[in-house]
LOTI-732165 format. One record per residue (C-alpha): x, y, z. Coordinates in nm, 2 decimals. Example, Ala and Ser with C-alpha at 12.3 -4.5 7.8 and 13.67 -1.06 7.14 Angstrom:
<sites>
<<1.23,-0.45,0.78>> <<1.37,-0.11,0.71>> 
</sites>
This chain:
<sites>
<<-5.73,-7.68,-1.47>> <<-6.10,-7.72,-1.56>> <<-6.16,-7.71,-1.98>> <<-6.50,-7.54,-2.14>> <<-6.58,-7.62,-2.48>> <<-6.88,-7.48,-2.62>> <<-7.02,-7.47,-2.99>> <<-7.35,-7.37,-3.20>> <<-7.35,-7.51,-3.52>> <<-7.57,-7.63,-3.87>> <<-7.36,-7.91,-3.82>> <<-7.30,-8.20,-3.52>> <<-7.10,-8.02,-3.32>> <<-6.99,-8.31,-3.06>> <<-6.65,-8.44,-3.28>> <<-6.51,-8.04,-3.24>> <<-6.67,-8.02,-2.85>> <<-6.48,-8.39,-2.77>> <<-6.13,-8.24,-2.96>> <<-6.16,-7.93,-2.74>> <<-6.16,-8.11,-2.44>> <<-5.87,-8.36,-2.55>> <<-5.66,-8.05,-2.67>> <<-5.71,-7.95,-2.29>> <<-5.63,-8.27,-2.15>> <<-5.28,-8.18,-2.03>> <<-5.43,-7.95,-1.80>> <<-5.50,-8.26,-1.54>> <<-5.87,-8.38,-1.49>> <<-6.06,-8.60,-1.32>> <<-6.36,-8.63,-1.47>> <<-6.54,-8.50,-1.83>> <<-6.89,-8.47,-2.03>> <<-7.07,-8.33,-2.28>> <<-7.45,-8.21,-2.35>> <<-7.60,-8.12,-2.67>> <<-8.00,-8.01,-2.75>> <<-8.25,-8.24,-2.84>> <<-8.59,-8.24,-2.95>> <<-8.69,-8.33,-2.59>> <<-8.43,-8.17,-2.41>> <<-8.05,-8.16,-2.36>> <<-7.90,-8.54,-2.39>> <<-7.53,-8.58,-2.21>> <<-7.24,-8.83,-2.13>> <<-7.03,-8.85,-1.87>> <<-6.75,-9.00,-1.74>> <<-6.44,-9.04,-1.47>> <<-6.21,-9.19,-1.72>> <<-6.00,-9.01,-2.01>> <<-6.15,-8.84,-2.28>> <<-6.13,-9.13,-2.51>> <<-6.41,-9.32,-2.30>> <<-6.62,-9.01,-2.31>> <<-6.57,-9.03,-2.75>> <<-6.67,-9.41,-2.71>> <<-6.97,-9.31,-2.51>> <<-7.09,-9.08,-2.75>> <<-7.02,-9.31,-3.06>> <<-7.18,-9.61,-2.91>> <<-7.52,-9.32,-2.83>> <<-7.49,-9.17,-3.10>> <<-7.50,-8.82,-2.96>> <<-7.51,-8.58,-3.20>> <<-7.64,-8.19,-3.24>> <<-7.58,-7.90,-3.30>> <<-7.55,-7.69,-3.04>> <<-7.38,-7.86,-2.72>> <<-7.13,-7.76,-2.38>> <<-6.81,-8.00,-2.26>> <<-6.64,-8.00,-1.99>> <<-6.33,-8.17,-1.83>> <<-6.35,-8.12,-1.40>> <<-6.05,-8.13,-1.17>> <<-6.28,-8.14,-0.82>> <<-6.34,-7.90,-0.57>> <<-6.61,-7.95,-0.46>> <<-6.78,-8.34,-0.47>> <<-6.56,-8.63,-0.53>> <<-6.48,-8.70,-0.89>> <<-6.77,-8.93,-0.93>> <<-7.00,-8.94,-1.19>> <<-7.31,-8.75,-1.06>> <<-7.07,-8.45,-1.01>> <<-6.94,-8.45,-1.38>> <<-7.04,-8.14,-1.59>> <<-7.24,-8.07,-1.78>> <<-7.48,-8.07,-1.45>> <<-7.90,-7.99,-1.53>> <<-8.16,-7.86,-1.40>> <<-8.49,-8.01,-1.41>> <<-8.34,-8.16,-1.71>> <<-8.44,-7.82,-1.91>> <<-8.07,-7.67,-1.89>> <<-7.72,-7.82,-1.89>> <<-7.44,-7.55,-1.76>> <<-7.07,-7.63,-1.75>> <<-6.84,-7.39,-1.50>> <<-6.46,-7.37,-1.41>> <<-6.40,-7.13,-1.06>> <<-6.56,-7.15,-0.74>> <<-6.85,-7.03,-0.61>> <<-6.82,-6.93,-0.31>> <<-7.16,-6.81,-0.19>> <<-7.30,-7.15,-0.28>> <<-7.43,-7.22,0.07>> <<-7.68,-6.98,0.12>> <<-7.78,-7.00,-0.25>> <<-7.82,-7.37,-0.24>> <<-8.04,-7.30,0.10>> <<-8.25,-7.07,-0.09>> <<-8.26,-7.33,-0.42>> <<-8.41,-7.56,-0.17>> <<-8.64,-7.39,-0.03>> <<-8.77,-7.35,-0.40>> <<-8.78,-7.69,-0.46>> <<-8.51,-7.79,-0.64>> <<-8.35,-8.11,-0.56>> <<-7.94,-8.14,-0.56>> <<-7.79,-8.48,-0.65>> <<-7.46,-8.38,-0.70>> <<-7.18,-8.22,-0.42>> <<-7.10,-7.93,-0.67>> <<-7.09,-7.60,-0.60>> <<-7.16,-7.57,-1.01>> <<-7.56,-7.73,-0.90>> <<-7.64,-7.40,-0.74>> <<-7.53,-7.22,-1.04>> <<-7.76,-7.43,-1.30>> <<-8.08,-7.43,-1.04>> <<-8.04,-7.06,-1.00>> <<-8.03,-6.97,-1.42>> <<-8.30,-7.19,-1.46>> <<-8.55,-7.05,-1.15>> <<-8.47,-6.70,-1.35>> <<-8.55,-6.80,-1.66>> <<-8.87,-6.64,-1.83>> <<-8.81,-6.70,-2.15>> <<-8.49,-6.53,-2.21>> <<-8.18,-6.73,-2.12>> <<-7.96,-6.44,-2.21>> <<-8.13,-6.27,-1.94>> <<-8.13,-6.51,-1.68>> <<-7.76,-6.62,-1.66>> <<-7.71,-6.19,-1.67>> <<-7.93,-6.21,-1.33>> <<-7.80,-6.49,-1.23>> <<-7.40,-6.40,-1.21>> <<-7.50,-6.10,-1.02>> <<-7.60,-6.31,-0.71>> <<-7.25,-6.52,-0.72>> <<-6.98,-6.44,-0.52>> <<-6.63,-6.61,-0.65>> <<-6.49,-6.67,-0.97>> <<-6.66,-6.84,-1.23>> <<-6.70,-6.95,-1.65>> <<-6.98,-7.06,-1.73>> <<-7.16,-7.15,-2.05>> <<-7.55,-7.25,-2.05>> <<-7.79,-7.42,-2.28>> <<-8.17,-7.46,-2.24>> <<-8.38,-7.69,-2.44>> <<-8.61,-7.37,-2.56>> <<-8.32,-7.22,-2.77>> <<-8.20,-7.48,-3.01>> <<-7.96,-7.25,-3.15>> <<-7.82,-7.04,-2.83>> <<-7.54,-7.10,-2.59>> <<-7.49,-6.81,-2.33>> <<-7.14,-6.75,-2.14>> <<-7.01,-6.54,-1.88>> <<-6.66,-6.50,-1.66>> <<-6.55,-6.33,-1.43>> <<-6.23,-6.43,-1.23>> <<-6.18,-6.75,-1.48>> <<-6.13,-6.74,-1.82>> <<-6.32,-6.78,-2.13>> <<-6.30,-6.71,-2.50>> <<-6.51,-6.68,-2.78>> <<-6.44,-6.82,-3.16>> <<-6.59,-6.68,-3.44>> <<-6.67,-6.90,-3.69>> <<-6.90,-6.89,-4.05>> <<-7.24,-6.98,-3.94>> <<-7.11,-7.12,-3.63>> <<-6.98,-7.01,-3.32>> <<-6.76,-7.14,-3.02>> <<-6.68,-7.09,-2.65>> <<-6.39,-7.23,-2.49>> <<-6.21,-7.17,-2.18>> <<-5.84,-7.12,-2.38>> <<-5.82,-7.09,-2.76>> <<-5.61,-7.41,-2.75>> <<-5.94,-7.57,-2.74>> <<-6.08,-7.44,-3.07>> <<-5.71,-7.51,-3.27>> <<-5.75,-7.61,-3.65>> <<-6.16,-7.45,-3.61>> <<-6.10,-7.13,-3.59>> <<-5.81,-6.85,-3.59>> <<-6.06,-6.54,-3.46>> <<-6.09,-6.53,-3.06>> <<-6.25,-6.27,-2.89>> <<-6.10,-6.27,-2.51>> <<-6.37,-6.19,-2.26>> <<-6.29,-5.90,-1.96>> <<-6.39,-5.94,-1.65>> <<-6.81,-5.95,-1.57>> <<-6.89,-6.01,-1.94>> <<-7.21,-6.21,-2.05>> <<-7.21,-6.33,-2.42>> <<-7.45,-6.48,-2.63>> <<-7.37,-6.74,-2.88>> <<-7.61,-6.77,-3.19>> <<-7.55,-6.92,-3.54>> <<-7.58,-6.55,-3.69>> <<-7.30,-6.38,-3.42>> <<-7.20,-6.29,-3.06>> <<-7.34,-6.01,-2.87>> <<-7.14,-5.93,-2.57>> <<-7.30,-5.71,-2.27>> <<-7.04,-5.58,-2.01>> <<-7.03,-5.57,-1.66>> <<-7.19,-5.21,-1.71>> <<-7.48,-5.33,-1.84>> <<-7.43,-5.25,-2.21>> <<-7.32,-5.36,-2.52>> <<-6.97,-5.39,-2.58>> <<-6.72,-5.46,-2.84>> <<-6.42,-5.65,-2.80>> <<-6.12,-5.63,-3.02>> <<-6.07,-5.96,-3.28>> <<-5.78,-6.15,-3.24>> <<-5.59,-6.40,-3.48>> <<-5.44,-6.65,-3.30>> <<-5.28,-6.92,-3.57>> <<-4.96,-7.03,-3.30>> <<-5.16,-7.30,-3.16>> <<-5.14,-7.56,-3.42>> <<-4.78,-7.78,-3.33>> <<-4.61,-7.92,-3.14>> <<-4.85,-8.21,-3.00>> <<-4.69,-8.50,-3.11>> <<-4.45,-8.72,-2.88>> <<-4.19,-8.83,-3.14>> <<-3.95,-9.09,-3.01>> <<-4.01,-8.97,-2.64>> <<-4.19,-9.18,-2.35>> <<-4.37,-8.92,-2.23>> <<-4.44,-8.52,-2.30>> <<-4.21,-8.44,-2.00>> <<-3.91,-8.57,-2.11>> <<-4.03,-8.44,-2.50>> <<-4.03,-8.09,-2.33>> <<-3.66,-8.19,-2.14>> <<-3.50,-8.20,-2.45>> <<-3.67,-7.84,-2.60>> <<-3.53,-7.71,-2.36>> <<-3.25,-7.55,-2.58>> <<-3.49,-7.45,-2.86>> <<-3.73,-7.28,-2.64>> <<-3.42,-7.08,-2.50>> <<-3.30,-6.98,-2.80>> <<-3.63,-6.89,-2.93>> <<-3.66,-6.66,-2.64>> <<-3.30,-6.49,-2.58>> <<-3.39,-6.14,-2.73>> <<-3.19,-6.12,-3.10>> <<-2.95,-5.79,-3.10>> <<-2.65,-5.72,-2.96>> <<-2.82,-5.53,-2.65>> <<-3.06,-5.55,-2.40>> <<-3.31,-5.24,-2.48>> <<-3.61,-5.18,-2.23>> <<-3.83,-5.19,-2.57>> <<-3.82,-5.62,-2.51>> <<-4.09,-5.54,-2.24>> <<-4.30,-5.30,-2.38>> <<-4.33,-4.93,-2.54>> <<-4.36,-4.77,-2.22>> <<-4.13,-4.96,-2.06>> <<-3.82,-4.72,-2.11>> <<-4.04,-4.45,-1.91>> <<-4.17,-4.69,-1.64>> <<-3.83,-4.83,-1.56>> <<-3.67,-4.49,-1.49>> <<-3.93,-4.43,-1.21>> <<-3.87,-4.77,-1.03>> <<-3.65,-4.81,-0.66>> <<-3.77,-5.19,-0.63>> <<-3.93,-5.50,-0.75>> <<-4.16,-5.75,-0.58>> <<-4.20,-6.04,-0.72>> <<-4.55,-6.29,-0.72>> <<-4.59,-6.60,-0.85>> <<-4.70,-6.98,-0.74>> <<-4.50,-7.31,-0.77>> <<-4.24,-7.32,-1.00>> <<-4.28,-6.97,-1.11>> <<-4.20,-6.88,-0.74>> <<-3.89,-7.06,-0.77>> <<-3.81,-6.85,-1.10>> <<-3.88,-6.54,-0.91>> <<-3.63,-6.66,-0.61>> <<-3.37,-6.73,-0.87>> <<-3.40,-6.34,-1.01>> <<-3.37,-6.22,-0.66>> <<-3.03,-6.30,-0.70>> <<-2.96,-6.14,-1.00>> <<-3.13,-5.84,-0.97>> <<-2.92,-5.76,-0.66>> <<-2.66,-5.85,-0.79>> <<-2.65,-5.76,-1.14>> <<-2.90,-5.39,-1.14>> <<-2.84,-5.33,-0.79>> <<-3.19,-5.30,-0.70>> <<-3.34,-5.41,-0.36>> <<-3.59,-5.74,-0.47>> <<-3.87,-5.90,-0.26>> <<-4.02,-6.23,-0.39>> <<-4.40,-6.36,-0.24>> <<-4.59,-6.63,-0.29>> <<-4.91,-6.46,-0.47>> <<-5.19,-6.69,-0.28>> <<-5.02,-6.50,0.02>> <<-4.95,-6.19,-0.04>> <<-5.30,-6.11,-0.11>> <<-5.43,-6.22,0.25>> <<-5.19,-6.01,0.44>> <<-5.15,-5.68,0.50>> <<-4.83,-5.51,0.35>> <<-4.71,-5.17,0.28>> <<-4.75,-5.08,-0.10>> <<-4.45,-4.90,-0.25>> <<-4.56,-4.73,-0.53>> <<-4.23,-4.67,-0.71>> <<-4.22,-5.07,-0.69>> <<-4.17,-5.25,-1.01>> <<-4.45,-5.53,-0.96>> <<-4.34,-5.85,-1.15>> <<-4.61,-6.17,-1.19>> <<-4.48,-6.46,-1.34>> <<-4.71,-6.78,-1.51>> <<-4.65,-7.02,-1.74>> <<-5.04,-7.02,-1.88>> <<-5.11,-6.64,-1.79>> <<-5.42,-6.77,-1.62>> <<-5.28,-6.85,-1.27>> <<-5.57,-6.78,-1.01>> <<-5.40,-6.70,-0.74>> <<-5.14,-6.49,-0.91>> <<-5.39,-6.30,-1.12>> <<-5.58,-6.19,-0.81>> <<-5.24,-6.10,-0.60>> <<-5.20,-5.83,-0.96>> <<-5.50,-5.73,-0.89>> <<-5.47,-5.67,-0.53>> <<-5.11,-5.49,-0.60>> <<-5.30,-5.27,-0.84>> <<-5.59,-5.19,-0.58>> <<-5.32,-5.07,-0.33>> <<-5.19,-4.85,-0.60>> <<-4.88,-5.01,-0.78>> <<-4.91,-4.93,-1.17>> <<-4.56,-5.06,-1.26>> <<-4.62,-5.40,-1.37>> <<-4.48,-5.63,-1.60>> <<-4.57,-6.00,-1.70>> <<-4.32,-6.29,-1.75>> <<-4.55,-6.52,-1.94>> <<-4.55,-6.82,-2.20>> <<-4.95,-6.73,-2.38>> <<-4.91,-6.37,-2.50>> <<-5.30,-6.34,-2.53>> <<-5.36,-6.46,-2.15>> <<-5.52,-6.25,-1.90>> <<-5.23,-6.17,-1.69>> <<-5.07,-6.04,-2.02>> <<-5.36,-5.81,-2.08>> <<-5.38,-5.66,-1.72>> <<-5.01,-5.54,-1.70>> <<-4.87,-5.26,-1.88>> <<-4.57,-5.45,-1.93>> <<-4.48,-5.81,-2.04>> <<-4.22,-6.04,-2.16>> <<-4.32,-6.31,-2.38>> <<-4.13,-6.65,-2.33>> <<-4.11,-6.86,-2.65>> <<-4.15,-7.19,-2.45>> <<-4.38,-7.29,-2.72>> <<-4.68,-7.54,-2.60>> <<-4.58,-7.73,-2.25>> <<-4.83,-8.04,-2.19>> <<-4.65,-8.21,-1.88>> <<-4.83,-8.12,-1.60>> <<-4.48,-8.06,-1.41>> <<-4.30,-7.79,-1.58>> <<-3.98,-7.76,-1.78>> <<-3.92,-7.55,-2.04>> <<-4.17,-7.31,-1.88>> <<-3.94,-7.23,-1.62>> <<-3.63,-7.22,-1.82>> <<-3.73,-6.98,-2.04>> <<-3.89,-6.78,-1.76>> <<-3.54,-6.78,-1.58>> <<-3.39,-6.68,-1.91>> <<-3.71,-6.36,-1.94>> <<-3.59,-6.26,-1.58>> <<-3.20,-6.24,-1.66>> <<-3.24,-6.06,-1.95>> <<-3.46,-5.81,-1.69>> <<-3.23,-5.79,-1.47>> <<-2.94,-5.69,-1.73>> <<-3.13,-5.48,-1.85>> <<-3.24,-5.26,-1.54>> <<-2.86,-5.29,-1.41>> <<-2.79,-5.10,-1.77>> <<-3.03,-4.86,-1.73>> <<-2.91,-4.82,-1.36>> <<-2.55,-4.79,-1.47>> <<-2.47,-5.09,-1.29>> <<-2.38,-5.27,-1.64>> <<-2.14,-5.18,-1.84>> <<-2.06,-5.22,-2.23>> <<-1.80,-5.51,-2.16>> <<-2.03,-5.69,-1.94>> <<-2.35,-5.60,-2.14>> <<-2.13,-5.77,-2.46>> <<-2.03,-6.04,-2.22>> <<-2.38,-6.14,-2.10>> <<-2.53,-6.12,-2.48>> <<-2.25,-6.41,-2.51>> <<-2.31,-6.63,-2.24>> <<-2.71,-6.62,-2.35>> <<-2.62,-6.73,-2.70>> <<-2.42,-7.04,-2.59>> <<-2.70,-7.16,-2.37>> <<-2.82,-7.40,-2.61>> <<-2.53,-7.56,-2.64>> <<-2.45,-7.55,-2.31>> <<-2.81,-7.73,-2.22>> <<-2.73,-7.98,-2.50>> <<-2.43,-8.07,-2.31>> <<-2.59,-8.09,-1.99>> <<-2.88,-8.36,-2.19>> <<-2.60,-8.58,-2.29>> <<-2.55,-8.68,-1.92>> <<-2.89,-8.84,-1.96>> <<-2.78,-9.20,-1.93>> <<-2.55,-9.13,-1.63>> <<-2.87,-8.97,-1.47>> <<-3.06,-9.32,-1.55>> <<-2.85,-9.48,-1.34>> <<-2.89,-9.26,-1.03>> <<-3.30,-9.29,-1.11>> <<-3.29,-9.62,-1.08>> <<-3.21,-9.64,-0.72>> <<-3.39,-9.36,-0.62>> <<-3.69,-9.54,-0.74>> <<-3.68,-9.71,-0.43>> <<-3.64,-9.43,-0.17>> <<-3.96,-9.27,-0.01>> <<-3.76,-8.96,0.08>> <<-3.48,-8.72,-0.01>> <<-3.30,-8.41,0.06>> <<-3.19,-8.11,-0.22>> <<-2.92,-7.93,-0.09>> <<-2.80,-7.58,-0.24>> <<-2.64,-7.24,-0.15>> <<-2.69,-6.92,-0.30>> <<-2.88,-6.86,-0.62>> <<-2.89,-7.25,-0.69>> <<-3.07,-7.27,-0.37>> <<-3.43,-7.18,-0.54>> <<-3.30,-7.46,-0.77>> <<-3.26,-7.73,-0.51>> <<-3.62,-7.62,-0.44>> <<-3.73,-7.71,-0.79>> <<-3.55,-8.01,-0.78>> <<-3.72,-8.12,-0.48>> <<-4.08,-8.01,-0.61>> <<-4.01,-8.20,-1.00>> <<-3.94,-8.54,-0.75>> <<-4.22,-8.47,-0.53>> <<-4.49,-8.40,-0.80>> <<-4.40,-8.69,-1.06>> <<-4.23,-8.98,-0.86>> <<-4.49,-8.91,-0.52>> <<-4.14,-8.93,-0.32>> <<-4.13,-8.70,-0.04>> <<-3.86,-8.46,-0.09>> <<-3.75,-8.12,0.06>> <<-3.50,-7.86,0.00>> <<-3.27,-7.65,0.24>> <<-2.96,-7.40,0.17>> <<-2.72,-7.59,0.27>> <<-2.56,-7.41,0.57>> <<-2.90,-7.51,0.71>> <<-2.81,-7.83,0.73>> <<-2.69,-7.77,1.14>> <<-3.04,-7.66,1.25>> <<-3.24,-7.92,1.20>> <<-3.25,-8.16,0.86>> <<-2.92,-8.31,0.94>> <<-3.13,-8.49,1.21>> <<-3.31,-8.70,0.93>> <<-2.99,-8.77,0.68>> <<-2.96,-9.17,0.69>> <<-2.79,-9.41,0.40>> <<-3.21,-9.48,0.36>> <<-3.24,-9.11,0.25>> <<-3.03,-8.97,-0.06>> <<-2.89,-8.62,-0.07>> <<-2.87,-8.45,-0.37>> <<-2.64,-8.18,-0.40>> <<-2.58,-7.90,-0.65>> <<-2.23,-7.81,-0.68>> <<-2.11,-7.56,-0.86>> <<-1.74,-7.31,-0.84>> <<-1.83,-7.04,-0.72>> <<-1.75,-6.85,-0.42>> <<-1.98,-7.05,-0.16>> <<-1.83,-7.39,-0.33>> <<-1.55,-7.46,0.02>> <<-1.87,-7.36,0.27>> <<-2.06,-7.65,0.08>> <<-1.79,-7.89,0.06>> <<-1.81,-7.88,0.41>> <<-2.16,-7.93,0.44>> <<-2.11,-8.28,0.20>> <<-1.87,-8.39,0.47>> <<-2.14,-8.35,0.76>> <<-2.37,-8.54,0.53>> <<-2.10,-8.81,0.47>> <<-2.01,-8.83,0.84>> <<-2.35,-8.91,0.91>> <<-2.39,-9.19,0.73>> <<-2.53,-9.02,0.45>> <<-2.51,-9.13,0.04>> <<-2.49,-8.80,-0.12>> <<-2.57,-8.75,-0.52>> <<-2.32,-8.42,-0.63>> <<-2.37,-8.24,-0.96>> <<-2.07,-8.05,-1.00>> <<-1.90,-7.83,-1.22>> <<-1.59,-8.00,-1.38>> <<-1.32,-7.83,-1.20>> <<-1.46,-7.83,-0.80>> <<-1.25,-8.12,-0.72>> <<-1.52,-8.35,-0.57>> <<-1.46,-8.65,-0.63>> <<-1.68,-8.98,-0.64>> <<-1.60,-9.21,-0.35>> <<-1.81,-9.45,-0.08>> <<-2.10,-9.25,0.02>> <<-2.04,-8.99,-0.29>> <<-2.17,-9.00,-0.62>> <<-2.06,-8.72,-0.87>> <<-2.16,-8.65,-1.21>> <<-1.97,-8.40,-1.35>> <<-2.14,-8.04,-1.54>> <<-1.96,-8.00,-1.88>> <<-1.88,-7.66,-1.77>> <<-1.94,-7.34,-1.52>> <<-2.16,-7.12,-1.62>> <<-2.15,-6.83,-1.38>> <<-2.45,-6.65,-1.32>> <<-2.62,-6.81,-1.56>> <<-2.49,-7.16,-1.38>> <<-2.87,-7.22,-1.25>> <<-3.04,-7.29,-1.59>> <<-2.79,-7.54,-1.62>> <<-2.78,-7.72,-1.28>> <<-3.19,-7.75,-1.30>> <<-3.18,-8.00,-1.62>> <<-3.05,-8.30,-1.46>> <<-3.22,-8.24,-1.17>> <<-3.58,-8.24,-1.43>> <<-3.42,-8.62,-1.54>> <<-3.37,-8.73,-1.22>> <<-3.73,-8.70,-1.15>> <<-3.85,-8.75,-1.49>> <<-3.66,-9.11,-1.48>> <<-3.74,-9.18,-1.14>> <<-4.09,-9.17,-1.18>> <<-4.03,-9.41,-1.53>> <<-3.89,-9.66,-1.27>> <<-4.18,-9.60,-1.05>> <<-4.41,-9.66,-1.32>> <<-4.66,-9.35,-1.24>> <<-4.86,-9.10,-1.51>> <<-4.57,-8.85,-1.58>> <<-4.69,-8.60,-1.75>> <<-5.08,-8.61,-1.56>> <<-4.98,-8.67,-1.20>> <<-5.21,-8.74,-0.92>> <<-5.42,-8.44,-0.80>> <<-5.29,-8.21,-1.01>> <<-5.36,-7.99,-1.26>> <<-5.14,-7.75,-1.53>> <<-5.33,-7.46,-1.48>> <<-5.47,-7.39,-1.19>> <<-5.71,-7.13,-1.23>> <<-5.90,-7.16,-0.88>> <<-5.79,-7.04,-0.57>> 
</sites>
């Protein structure tokens, strides 16, 4: 979501501060800025266009420096107008930049007033900059450390002040934020992604830390009040990968990785070993009766998808809740419970805080399905497996979600092994049908042009219907939130024995109904749910495997799987419904891979 670049320097600083935020444009924004120090105070430009505007800005000023903050802003709070683009100052002294929500900002902004500070801005992020700088004495280190203790919420900030030429101050807690180490310089960025090709060293912030960036080194005070050290990384994975190739867009780019990033992530070896999650996870997983399951959007869907699995194929009872909820209600904590958080970015607000709230209640099982194996989420779990999705810049996820259904089946064979649910001949069996993924995805890709075709007429629809049953009925779900998110067409998605108590009501020929279709043993039950549909009036679109004997006729379009996949079937079936919204929203002519209103990472609540 919202990008911090930060950076003190001997040189002018504002070419690596405007890269930073264009290495975090996939993210989604809606507006972006950057300060640096002057002689007579900090100097900024601003704007609700793309990141290239902001570079001409700064160009055509020539602002330069040294030491300087940026900032791209997906809005909260404010419209995403120009006054409430960061950096935001106060009393044109200090520039601040901030990703989170504050959520005290009332009372604070109240008391600002009363102290006579002025607000011309709707932000939440004002109240912030007003209240370092009424603190300040001097000592801006100082004042942001007295200043995060009044502020309630999550929050990054970084924070420059025209009396420290050489000095940018951070601080997070609840929203992430990263330092680079350079020679003679220093950086502060809200994902190392931002600081590729400057620097490979990253120091990753914890929770309630202040830092202090000077041209001589970084002093870090923790949320105890004293120094701390973190541990160094080197992080050198974030340098490909950014170039569209012959593709139209980074979504359909990251359509077609699909069986790369799958390969890259089925575990090599002939077994599935509980070492793939962890040292400890051997130990951890003999002590588990359950899982539950938290994730947001399409890593929600992921989770539904291993529900299946895990019940079928380890045996072992699986609840799946959306993490924005399952923190706000009150549930009965099962400590023997396996807890399971799933995120593309690792910095997922709402999921992060549900881990945290499953950890409060007592659960110390848990275990990470991630894509960034330095993110947060990956760092608070004592478990985790990596996905090799490599870097994903459409806003609407792909490859993300593939790999993480691919992370999730290799966890389910796994437990079902250690549960004796698995044997050797199915263990062998399921190393097989992983290995012939790729190929079966490239199969699936081929169908491409067919898919075009159906695109082009739903181009013209303003509503449709996914129909699925069983474990492609989180699927169906995906497919309805790809159209939804990239084409703006309202779609929704039922199991389709559903179809009886209530959504059959809408089906018209002005409504398509897309249908996955595959032989297994619910494949009669939904051939007779395409016949209510076609009875009605309906014009459904069937993806089905090769041998179900559905047939295209009036009123039913087939295109034809290359082949069943069994369990496995869903990454197959999710592909074309990914084209079918990627080419839809080509022949609707919208952003694709920055969609209205949202964001890639969404690290507020």
């Amino acid at each position: 979501m919202c990008g911090i670049v930060g950076a003190v320097a001997q040189r002018n600083i504002v070419p690596v501060l405007i890269e930073g935020l264009r290495r975090l444009e996939y993210r989604g924004y809606d507006s972006c800025g950057v300060a640096v120090l002057a002689d007579a105070g900090p100097r900024r430009a601003r704007s609700t266009a793309r990141v290239a505007d902001l570079e001409t800005q700064t160009l055509d000023t020539r602002l330069e420096g040294g030491t300087g903050v940026a900032h791209t802003r997906w809005a909260t709070h404010g419209a995403p107008v120009t006054d409430n683009a960061h950096p935001i100052f106060s009393k044109d002294e200090l520039a601040l930049v901030h990703n989170g929500i504050i959520e005290n900002y009332e009372p604070l902004r109240e008391m600002l007033r009363g102290k006579g500070y002025v607000f011309v801005s709707q932000t939440d992020t004002e109240v912030v900059a007003h209240l370092v700088h009424s603190l300040y004495r001097g000592n801006l280190f100082a004042a942001v450390r007295e200043a995060v203790k009044q502020l309630e919420g999550a929050y990054a900030i970084a924070v420059e002040h025209k009396d420290h030429p050489s000095l940018v101050v951070g601080a997070r807690q609840g929203s992430p934020l990263v330092v680079g180490l350079g020679d003679g310089e220093n950086f502060l960025a809200s994902d190392a992604l931002a600081l590729a090709g400057t620097t490979e060293r990253f120091i990753f912030l914890e929770e309630g830390d202040v830092c202090e960036l000077t041209l001589a080194g970084v002093r870090i005070i923790g949320r105890d009040g004293a120094d701390a050290q973190r541990e160094v990384r080197v992080v050198t994975a974030y340098g490909g990968g950014v170039e569209l190739g012959p593709y139209r867009h980074f979504m359909q780019k990251e359509i077609f990785e699909q069986p790369r990033a799958i390969a890259d992530t089925v575990p090599q070896g002939d077994s599935f070993d509980a070492a793939l999650f962890g040292e400890r996870a051997a130990a951890e997983f003999a002590g588990i009766d359950s899982l539950l399951i938290l994730a947001c959007g399409t890593s929600y869907y992921s989770g539904l998808t291993a529900k299946y699995w895990l019940e079928l194929i380890a045996k072992i009872p699986t609840q799946v809740e959306i993490a924005s909820e399952y923190r706000y209600r009150e549930s009965v904590p099962n400590p023997k419970a396996l807890v399971v958080v799933i995120s593309q970015s690792g910095e997922t607000a709402d999921t992060l805080a549900a881990l945290k709230h499953a950890q409060s209640l007592g659960h110390t099982h848990t275990l990470s399905v991630c894509n960034v194996a330095t993110s947060a989420m990956v760092r608070l779990t004592s478990l985790s497996f990596h996905t090799h999705a490599g870097r994903e810049i459409g806003v609407a996820s792909t490859k993300a979600f593939t790999t993480q259904l691919v992370g999730l089946f290799v966890l389910a064979v796994t437990l079902g092994k250690i549960r004796g649910a698995v044997s050797a001949s199915d263990e062998a069996d399921y190393v097989r049908q992983l290995r012939h993924l790729p190929a079966a995805l490239n199969a699936v890709l081929a169908l491409e042009p067919q898919i075009i075709g159906w695109a082009e007429k739903f181009a013209a629809k303003e509503s449709a219907l996914f129909l699925g049953r069983g474990v492609h009925y989180p699927i169906a779900l995906e497919g309805a939130l790809k159209l939804k998110e990239i084409s703006y067409i309202h779609a929704e998605a039922y199991p389709a024995g559903e179809l009886k108590h209530g959504p059959l009501a809408l089906v018209t020929d002005a409504m398509p109904v897309v249908t996955i279709a595959p032989n297994d043993a619910l494949l009669e039950k939904l051939k007779s749910n395409l016949q209510e549909v076609k009875a009605r009036g309906g014009e459904l679109y069937v993806f089905a495997d090769a041998d179900t004997r559905i047939s295209s006729e009036a009123g039913i379009h087939v295109i034809r799987m290359p082949e069943h996949y069994g369990p496995l079937s869903p990454i197959l079936h999710v592909v074309p419904l990914q084209l079918l919204a990627y080419h839809t929203a080509c022949a609707r002519g919208t952003d694709v891979d920055k969609p209205r209103n949202l964001a890639k990472s969404v690290t507020v609540e």
